[in-house]
C-alpha positions as CSV (number, residue, x, y, z in Angstrom):
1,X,65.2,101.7,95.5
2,X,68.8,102.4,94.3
3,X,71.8,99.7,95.5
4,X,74.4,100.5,97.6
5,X,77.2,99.8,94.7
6,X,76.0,102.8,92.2
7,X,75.7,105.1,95.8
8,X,79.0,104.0,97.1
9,X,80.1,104.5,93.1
10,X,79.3,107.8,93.0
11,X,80.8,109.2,96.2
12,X,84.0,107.4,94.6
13,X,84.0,109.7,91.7
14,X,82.7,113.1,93.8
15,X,85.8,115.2,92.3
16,X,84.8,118.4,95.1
17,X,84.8,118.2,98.9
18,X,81.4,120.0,99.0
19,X,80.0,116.6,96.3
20,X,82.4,114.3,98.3
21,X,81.1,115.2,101.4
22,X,77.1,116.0,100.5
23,X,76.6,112.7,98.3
24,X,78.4,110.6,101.6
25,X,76.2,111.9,103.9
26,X,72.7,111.3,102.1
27,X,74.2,107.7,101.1
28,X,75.0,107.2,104.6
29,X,71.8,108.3,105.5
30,X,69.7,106.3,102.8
31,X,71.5,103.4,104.0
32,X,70.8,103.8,108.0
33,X,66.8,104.1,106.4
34,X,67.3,101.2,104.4
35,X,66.7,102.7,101.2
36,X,69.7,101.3,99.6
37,X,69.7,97.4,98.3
38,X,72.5,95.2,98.5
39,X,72.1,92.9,94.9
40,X,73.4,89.5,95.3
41,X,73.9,89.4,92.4
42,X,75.4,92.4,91.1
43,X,78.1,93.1,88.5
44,X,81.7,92.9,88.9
45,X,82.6,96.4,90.0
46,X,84.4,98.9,87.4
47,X,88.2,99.6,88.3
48,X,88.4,102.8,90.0
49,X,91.7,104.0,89.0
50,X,91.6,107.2,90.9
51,X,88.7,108.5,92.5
52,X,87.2,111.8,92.3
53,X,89.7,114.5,93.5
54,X,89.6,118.2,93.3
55,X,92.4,119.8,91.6
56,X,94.1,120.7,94.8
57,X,96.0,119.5,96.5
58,X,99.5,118.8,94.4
59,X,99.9,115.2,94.8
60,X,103.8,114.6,95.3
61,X,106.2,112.3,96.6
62,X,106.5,112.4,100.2
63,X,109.9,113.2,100.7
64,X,108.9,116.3,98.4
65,X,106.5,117.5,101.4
66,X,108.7,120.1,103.7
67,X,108.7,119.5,107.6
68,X,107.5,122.1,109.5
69,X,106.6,122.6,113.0
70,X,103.6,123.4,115.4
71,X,104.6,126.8,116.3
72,X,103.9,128.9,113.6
73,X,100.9,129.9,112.1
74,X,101.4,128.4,108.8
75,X,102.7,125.2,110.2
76,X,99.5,124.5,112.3
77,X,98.0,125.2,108.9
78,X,99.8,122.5,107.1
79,X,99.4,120.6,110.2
80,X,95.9,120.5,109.8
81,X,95.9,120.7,106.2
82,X,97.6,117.0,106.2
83,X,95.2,115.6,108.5
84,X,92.4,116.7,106.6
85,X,93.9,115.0,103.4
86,X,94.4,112.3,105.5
87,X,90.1,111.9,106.3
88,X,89.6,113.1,103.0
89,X,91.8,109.7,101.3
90,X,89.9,108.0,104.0
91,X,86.6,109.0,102.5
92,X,87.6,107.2,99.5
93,X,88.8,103.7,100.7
94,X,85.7,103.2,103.0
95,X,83.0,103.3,99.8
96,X,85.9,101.6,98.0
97,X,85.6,98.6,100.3
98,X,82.1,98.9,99.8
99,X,81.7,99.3,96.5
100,X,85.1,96.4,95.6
101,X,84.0,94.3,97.3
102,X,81.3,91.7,96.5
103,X,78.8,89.5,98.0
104,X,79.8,89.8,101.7
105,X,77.7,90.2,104.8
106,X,75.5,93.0,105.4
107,X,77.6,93.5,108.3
108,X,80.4,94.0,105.8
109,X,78.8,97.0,103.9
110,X,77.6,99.0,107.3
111,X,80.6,99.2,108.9
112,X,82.4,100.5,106.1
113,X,79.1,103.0,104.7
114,X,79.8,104.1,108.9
115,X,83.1,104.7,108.2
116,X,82.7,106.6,105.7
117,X,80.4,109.0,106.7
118,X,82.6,109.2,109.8
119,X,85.8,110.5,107.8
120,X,83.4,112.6,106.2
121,X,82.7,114.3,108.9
122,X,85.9,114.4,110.6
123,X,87.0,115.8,107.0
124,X,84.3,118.7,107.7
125,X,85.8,119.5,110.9
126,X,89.3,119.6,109.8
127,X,88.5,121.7,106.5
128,X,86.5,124.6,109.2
129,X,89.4,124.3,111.3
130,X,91.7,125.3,108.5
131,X,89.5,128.2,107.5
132,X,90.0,129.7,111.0
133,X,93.7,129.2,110.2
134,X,93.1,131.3,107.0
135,X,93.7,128.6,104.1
136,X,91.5,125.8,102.5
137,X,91.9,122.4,101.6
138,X,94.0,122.4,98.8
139,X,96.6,125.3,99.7
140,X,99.1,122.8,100.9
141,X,101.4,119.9,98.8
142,X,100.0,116.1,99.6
143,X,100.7,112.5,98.7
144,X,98.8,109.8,97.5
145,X,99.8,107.0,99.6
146,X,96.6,105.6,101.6
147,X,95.3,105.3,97.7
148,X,97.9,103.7,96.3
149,X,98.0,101.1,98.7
150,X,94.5,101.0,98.1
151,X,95.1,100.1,94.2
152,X,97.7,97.7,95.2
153,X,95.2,95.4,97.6
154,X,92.2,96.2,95.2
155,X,92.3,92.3,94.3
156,X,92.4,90.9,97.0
157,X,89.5,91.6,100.5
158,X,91.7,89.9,103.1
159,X,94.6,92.1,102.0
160,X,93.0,95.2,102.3
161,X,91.7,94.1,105.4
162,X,94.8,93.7,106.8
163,X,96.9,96.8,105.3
164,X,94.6,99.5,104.8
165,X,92.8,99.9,108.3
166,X,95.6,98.0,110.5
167,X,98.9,99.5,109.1
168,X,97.8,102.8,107.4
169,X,95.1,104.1,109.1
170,X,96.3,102.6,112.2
171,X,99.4,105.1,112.0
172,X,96.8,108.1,113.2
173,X,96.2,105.8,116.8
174,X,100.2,106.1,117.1
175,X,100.6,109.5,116.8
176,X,97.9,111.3,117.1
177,X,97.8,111.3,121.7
178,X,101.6,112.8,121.2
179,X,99.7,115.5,119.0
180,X,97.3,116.1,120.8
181,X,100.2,116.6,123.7
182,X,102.1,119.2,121.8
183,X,99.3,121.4,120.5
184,X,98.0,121.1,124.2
185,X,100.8,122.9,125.5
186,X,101.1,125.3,122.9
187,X,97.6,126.1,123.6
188,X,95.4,125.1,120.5
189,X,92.6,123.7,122.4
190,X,90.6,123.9,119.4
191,X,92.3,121.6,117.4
192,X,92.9,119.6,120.4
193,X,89.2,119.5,120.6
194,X,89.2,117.9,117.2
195,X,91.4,115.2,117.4
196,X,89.8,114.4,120.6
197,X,86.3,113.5,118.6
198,X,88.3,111.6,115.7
199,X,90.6,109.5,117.9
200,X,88.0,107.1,119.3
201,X,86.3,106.9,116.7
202,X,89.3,105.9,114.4
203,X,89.9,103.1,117.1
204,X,86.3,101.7,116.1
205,X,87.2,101.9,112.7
206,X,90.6,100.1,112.6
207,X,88.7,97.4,115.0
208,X,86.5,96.8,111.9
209,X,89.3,96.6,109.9
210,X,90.5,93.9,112.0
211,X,86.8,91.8,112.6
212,X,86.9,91.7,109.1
213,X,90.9,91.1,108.8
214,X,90.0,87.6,110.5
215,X,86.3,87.0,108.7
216,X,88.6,86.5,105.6
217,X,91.0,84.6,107.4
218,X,88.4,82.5,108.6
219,X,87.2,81.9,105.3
220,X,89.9,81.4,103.3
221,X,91.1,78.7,106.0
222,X,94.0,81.1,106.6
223,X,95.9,81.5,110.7
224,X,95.7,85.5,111.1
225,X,99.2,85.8,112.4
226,X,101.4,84.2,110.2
227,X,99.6,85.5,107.1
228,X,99.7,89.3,108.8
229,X,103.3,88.9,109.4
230,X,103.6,87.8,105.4
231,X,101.3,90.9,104.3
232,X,103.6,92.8,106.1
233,X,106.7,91.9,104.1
234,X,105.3,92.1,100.7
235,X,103.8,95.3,101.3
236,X,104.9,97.6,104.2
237,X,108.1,97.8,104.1
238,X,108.2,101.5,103.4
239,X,105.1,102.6,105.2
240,X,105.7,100.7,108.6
241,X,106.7,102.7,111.5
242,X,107.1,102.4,115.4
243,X,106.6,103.6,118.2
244,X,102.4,102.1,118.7
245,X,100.4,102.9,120.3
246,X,99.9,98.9,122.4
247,X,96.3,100.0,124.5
248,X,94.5,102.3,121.3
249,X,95.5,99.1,119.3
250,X,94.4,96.2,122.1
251,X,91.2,98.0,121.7
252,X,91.1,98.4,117.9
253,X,91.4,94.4,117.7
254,X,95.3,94.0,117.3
255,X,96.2,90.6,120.0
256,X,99.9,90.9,121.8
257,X,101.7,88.5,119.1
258,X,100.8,90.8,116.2
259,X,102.0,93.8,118.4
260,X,104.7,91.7,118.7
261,X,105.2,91.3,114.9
262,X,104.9,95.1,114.1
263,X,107.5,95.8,116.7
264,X,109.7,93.5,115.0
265,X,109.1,94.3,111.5
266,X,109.2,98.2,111.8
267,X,112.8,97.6,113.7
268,X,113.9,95.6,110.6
269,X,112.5,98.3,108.3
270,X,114.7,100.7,110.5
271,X,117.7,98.7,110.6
């Protein structure tokens, strides 16, 4: 029986979509069989300074990426293209959480190998979707943000917890119904038809972001709200943006006081 950690390890370091995605799905699906151990007492984890990635996309700033709208051909294509990278980065931080992260419950290491699979699959959605669209994963400029916030919670479980799935990933549950809206009326019902399967399913996964937000709380002796509104300062400041999305959140574990707190902080960051 191999362990979860060398699994989760490898999809990590996948460098193509077509590895990426293959070696997460049989992991996933080990794991659901239980042939995948979790060692109690395993190993500190290697860093992983950057996981696998194909050699396209260019990673750039995001101020270098150009705006472009719905209504052309080529910007539903980079439309797409971005939400793909999005799923594809996600890929990466779900076995990152599981592989990171040590001697937690087995709870801990399902939801995330769910996750994960999940993006992956959302991911293979996006990518066929973008192939109707004639271009590829890879034909469009992208940034490394989800990652590098990754890196910069990497020491710390109850961080993570708190910024990866609840402010970053949490962004798609803001924006994505007003999406879904626009390429409604400009008749794209089969992208529509996309985001429709990956929205509820992103709820679930920023609600386990947030069950295991307050398991570290809980352990470390820590009240959720003031310490969310602290993580928030040292670390969002330039990724933290408003409107939200107040029911898709209620559901995805967020309580009206830290609703309240994002409201406030994202008008600061505006001000």
């Amino acid at each position: 029986m191999g362990t979860l950690f060398e699994e989760a390890r490898a999809c990590l370091d996948a460098a193509t979509p077509e590895e990426k995605l293959g070696r997460t799905f049989a992991a996933a699906e080990a794991f659901r069989r239980g042939e995948l151990s979790i060692p109690g007492n395993a190993p500190a984890p290697q860093p992983v300074r950057m996981p696998g990635r194909p050699a396209r996309p260019k990673l750039v700033h995001p101020r270098e990426l150009p705006r472009r709208g719905f209504g052309t051909k080529e910007g539903l294509a980079a439309f797409v293209h971005a939400v793909a990278h999005i799923e594809f980065n996600a890929i990466d931080l779900a076995w990152d959480a599981a592989y990171r992260f040590r001697g937690l419950p087995a709870a801990f290491y399902a939801d995330w190998v769910g996750v994960a699979d999940d993006e992956a699959r959302h991911f293979a959605l996006l990518r066929e979707r973008l192939r109707q669209l004639g271009h590829d994963y890879g034909d469009f400029d992208a940034h490394n943000g989800l990652w590098e916030m990754a890196e910069k919670t990497a020491h710390d479980g109850l961080a993570r917890m708190a910024l990866v799935p609840r402010v970053l990933e949490a962004r798609g549950l803001d924006v994505t119904p007003g999406m879904i809206a626009k390429l409604r009326s400009l008749g794209d019902e089969a992208t529509v038809a996309i985001l429709e399967v990956i929205l509820p399913e992103e709820v679930a996964h920023v609600a386990a972001g947030s069950r295991w937000y307050r398991w570290h709380c809980q352990q470390a002796g820590v009240d959720p709200a003031p310490r969310f509104r602290e993580l928030l300062r040292e670390y969002a400041g330039g990724v933290l943006h408003g409107p939200f999305n107040t029911d898709a959140r209620l559901a995805a574990g967020f309580d009206a006081d830290e609703l309240q707190t994002l409201q406030a902080e994202a008008a600061a960051v505006e001000r």
